[in-house]
C-alpha positions in Angstrom: -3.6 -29.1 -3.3 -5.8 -28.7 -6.7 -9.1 -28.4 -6.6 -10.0 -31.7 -7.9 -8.0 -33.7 -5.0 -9.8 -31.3 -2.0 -12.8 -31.7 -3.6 -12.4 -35.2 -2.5 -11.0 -35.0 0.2 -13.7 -33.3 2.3 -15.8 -35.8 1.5 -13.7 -39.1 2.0 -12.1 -37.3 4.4 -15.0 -36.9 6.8 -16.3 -40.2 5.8 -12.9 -42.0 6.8 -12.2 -39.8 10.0 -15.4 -40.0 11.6 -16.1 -44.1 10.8 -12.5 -44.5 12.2 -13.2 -42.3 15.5 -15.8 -45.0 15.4 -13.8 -47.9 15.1 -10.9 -46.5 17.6 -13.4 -46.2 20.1 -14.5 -49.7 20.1 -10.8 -51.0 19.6 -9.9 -48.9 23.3 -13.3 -50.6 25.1 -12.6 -53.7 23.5 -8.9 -53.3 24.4 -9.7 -52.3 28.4 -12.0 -54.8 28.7 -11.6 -58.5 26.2 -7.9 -58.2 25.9 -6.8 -58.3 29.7 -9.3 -61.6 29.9 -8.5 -63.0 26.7 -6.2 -62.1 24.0 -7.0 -64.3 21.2 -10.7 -63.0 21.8 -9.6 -59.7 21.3 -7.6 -60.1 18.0 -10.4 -62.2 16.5 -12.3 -58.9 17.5 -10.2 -56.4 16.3 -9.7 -57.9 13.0 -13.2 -57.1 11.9 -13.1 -53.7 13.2 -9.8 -52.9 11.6 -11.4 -54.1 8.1 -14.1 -51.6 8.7 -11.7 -49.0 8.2 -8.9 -50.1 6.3 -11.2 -51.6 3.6 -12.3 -47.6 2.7 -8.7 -47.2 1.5 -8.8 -50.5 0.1 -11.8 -49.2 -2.0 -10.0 -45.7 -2.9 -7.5 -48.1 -4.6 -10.1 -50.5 -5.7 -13.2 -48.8 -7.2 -12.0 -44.5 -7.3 -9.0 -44.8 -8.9 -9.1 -48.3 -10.3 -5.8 -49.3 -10.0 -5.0 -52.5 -11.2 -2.4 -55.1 -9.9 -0.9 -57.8 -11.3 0.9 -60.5 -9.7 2.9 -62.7 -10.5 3.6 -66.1 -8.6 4.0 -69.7 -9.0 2.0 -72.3 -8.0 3.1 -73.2 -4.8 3.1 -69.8 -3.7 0.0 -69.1 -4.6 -1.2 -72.2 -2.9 0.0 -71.3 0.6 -0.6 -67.7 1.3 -3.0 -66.6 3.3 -3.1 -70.3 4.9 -0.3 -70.0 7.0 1.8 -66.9 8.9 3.8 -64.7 6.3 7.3 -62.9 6.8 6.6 -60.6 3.4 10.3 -58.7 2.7 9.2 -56.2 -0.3 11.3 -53.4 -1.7 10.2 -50.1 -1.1 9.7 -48.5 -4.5 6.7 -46.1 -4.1 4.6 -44.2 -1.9 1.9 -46.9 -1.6 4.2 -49.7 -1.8 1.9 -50.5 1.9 -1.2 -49.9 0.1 -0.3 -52.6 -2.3 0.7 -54.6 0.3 -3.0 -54.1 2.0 -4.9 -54.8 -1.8 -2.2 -58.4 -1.8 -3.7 -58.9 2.1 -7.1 -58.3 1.1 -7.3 -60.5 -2.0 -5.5 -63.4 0.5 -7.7 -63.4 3.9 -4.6 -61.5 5.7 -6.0 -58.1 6.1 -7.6 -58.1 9.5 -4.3 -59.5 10.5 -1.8 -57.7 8.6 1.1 -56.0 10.9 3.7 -54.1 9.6 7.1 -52.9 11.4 6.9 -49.2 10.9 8.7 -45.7 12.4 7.2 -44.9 16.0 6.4 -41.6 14.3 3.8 -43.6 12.4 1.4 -44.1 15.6 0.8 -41.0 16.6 -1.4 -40.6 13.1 -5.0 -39.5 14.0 -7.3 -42.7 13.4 -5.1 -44.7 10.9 -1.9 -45.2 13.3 -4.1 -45.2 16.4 -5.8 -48.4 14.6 -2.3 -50.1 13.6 -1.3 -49.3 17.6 -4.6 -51.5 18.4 -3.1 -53.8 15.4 -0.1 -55.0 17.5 2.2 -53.1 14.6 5.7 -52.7 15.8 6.8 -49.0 15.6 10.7 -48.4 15.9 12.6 -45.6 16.4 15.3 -46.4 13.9 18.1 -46.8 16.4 19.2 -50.4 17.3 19.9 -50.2 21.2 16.7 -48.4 21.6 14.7 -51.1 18.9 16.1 -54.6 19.4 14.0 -55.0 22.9 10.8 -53.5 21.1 11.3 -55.6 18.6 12.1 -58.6 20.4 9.0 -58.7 22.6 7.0 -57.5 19.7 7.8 -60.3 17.2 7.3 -63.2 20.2 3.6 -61.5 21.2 2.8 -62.9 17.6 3.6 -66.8 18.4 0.3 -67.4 19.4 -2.0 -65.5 17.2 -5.3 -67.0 16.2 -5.2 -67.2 12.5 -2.5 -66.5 10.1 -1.2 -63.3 9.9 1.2 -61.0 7.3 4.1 -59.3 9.4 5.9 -56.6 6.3 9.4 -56.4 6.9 10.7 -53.5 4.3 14.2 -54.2 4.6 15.6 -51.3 2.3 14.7 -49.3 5.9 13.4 -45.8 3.7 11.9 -45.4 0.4 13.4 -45.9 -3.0 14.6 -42.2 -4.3 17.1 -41.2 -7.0 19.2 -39.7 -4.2 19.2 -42.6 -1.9 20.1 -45.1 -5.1 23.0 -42.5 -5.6 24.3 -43.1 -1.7 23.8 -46.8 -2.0 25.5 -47.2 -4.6 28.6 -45.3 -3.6 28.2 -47.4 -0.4 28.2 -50.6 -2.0 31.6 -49.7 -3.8 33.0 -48.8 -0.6 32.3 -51.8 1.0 33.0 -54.3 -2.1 29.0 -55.2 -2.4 27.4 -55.2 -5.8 26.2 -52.0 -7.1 22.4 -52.0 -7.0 20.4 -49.6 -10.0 16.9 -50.3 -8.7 17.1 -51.3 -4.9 18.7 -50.2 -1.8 21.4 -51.8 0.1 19.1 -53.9 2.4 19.3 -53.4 6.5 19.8 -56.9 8.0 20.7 -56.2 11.9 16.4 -56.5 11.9 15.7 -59.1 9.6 17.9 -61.2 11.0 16.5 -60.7 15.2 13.1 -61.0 13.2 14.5 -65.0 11.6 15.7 -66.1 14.9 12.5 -64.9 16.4 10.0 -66.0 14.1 12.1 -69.2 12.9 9.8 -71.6 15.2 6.5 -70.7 13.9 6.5 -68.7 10.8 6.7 -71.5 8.4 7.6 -69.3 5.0 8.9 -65.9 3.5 7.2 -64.2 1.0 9.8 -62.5 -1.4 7.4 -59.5 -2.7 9.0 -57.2 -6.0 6.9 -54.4 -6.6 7.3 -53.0 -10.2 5.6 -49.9 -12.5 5.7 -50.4 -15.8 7.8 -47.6 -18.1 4.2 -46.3 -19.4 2.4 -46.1 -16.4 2.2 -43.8 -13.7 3.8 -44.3 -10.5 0.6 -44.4 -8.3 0.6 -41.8 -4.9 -1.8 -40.2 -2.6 -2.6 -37.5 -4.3 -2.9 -39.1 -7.5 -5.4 -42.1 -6.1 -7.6 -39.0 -4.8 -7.6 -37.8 -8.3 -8.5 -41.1 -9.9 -5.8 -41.5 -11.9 -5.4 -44.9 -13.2 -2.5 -47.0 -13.7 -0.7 -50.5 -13.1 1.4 -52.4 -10.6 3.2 -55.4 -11.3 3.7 -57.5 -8.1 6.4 -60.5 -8.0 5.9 -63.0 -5.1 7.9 -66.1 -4.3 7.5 -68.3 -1.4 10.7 -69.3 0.3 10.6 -71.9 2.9 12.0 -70.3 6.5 14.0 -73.6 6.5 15.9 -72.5 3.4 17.5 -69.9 5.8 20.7 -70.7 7.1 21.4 -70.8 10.7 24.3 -68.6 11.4 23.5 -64.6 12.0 25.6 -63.8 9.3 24.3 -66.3 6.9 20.8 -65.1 7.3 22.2 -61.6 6.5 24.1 -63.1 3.6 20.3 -64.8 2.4 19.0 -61.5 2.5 21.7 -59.8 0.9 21.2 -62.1 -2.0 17.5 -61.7 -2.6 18.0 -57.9 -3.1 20.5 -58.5 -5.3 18.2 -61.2 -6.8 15.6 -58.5 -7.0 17.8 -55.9 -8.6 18.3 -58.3 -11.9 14.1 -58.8 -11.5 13.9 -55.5 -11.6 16.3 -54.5 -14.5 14.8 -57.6 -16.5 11.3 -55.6 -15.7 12.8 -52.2 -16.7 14.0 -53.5 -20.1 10.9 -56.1 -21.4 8.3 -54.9 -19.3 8.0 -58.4 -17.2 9.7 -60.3 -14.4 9.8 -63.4 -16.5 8.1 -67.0 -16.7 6.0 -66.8 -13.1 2.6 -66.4 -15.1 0.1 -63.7 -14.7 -2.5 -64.0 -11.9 -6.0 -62.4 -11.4 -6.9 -61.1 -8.4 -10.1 -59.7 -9.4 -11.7 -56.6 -7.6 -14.0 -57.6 -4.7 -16.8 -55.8 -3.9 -16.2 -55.7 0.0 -15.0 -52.8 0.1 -17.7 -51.3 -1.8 -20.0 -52.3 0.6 -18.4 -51.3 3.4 -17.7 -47.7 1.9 -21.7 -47.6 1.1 -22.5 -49.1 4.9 -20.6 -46.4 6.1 -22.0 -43.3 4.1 -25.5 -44.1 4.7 -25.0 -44.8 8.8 -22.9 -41.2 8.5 -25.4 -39.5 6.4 -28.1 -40.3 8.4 -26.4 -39.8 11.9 -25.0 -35.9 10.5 -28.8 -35.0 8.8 -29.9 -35.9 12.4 -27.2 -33.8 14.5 -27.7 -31.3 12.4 -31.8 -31.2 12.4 -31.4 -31.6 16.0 -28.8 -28.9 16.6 -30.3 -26.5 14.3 -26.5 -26.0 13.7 -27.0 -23.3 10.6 -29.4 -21.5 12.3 -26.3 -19.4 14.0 -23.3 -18.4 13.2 -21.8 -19.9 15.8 -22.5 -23.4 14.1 -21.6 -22.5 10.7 -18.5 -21.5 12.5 -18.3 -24.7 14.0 -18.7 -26.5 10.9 -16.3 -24.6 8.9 -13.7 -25.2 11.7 -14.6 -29.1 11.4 -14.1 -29.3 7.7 -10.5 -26.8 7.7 -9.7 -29.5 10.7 -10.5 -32.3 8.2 -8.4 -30.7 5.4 -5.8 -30.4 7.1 -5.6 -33.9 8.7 -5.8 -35.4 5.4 -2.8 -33.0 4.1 -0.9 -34.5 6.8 -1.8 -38.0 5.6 -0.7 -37.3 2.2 2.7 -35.8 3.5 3.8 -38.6 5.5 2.8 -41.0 2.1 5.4 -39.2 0.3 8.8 -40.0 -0.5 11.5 -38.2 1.6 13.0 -35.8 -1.4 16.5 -35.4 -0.5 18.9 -33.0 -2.3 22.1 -34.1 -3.0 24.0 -31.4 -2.0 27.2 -32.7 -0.8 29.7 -34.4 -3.3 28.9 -38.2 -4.0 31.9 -39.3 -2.5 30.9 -37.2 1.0 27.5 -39.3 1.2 28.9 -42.7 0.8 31.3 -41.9 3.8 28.5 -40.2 5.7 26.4 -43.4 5.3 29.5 -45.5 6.7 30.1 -43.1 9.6 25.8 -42.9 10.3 25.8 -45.3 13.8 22.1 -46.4 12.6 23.6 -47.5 9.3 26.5 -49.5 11.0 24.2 -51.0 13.7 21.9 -52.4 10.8 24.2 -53.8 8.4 
């Protein structure tokens, strides 16, 4: 880690751990006691409390490294999101591709209510998964028999939510690497499917439970194409903690749920085509630098987060300059002890947020052929396609 990154990440660090020990702490009262009585109550609830927290990463992207995204959307589509309950299928290009999903929530009205289907790993993350557990997100274990009930009973919890919520979907199933294009595409030509160059063969055994589901009250599917232009940096954790700078182009199209068709396999086919849809976006992207016609749309940078970020170091401040005045904790060396123990513990709780951000970095050591018939063989593969 270089210097410049831990030298914020103490700081933020302590700032976003301790507020979210906060906010867990409420979300388990509020959890024992409102939800059993009244669940609506309860989300209404935790949707504040969530935006307490989240809102501090929102401002990391925001405000420290001023990241900037464009998106790009018609009309209609811009007219109805955040208004009514969103199936959002984006490809999974980056490490923050959920952080840009987060700023796109934000912007809309959806953040307090965002949910996200996401590996059961996910959850056990000090503070941040601990608040998406709260948050009704879906954590699978990436095996179909052991995820189709989870899923199932997950997805129909959300019928009756109180306001309208964002449920991401990434279909691709992993993140988009060099390596994983390589096995997708040697997939593709074993099954007869077009070769992709800047998506993954999408996963439809989920998407499709998640349509038959969600068909009766999710009105609309947001088609989301996440894109970095050639002369900007690809943004990741360790870069926002810099403050690097750079651009995200962001593609939405609303596509009414009743365009679907109503056959298992032609909802598979329906997604199927969007990703090959968004493979020629993205080429037409790679080579001009733009998706297209949809025109440009502001999004401005809100000062919400900003405030909560301030709220929060001033309540912290003052609560640690009063523990420690109280404690006399430098007096000994016992409590410089203490404290050094609590900032190492910080450190390294932050490195393990930054490692799970990243991309999985495989290394193609097997011939091409031998990974295209090890994805056909993979049972997880087979039971999702």
């Amino acid at each position: 880690m270089a210097i410049p990154v831990a030298l914020v990440v103490l700081p933020f660090g302590t700032l976003f751990l301790l507020s979210g020990l906060i906010v867990n702490i409420i979300q388990a009262a509020f959890f024992i006691t409102v939800r059993p009585v009244s669940k609506n109550l309860y989300r209404r609830i935790n949707r504040v409390l969530v935006e307490l927290l989240w809102l501090q990463l929102v401002w990391l992207f925001d405000w420290w490294a001023a990241i900037e995204v464009q998106v790009h959307a018609d009309a209609e589509t811009l007219q109805f999101i955040g208004k009514e309950h969103a199936l959002v299928i984006p490809n999974h290009r980056s490490d923050v591709d959920w952080l840009v999903g987060w700023i796109l929530a934000e912007r809309t009205g959806y953040l307090g209510s965002t949910i996200a289907i996401m590996k059961k790993s996910s959850k056990y993350l000090p503070v941040i998964g601990w608040s998406m557990w709260f948050s009704e997100f879906l954590f699978l274990e990436r095996s179909w028999a052991k995820d189709e009930s989870t899923l199932k009973s997950g997805l129909q919890r959300l019928e009756d939510f109180p306001r309208p919520f964002m449920l991401a979907l990434f279909v691709e199933g992993t993140r988009f690497t060099e390596a994983k294009l390589l096995a997708a595409q040697e997939f593709a030509a074993s099954r007869g499917l077009p070769i992709p160059k800047n998506v993954l063969v999408p996963r439809t055994k989920g998407f499709v439970s998640s349509v038959n589901i969600m068909r009766s009250f999710v009105p609309a599917i947001y088609d989301a194409t996440v894109a970095i232009p050639k002369d900007q940096p690809s943004p990741t954790m360790i870069r926002i903690l810099k403050g690097e700078s750079s651009v995200i182009h962001l593609h939405l199209k609303r596509r009414p749920m009743t365009e679907l068709p109503e056959s298992d396999d032609g909802i598979a086919q329906w997604c199927k085509n969007i990703f090959i849809a968004k493979d020629s976006l993205l080429e037409k992207h790679l080579n001009y630098g733009t998706f297209g016609d949809e025109e440009f749309r502001p999004i401005g940078r809100p000062k919400k987060s900003l405030l909560v970020v301030i709220f929060w170091s001033c309540l912290l401040a003052f609560a640690i300059f009063e523990f420690i005045r109280w404690t006399a904790l430098f007096s000994t060396w016992i409590g410089i002890a203490f404290t050094m123990l609590g900032l190492l513990l910080v450190t390294v709780i932050m490195q393990i947020f930054i490692l799970f951000s990243q991309s999985e970095h495989s290394t193609p050591a097997k011939s091409q052929t031998c990974q295209a018939e090890e994805r056909i063989e993979d049972p997880l593969t087979k039971s999702l396609l």
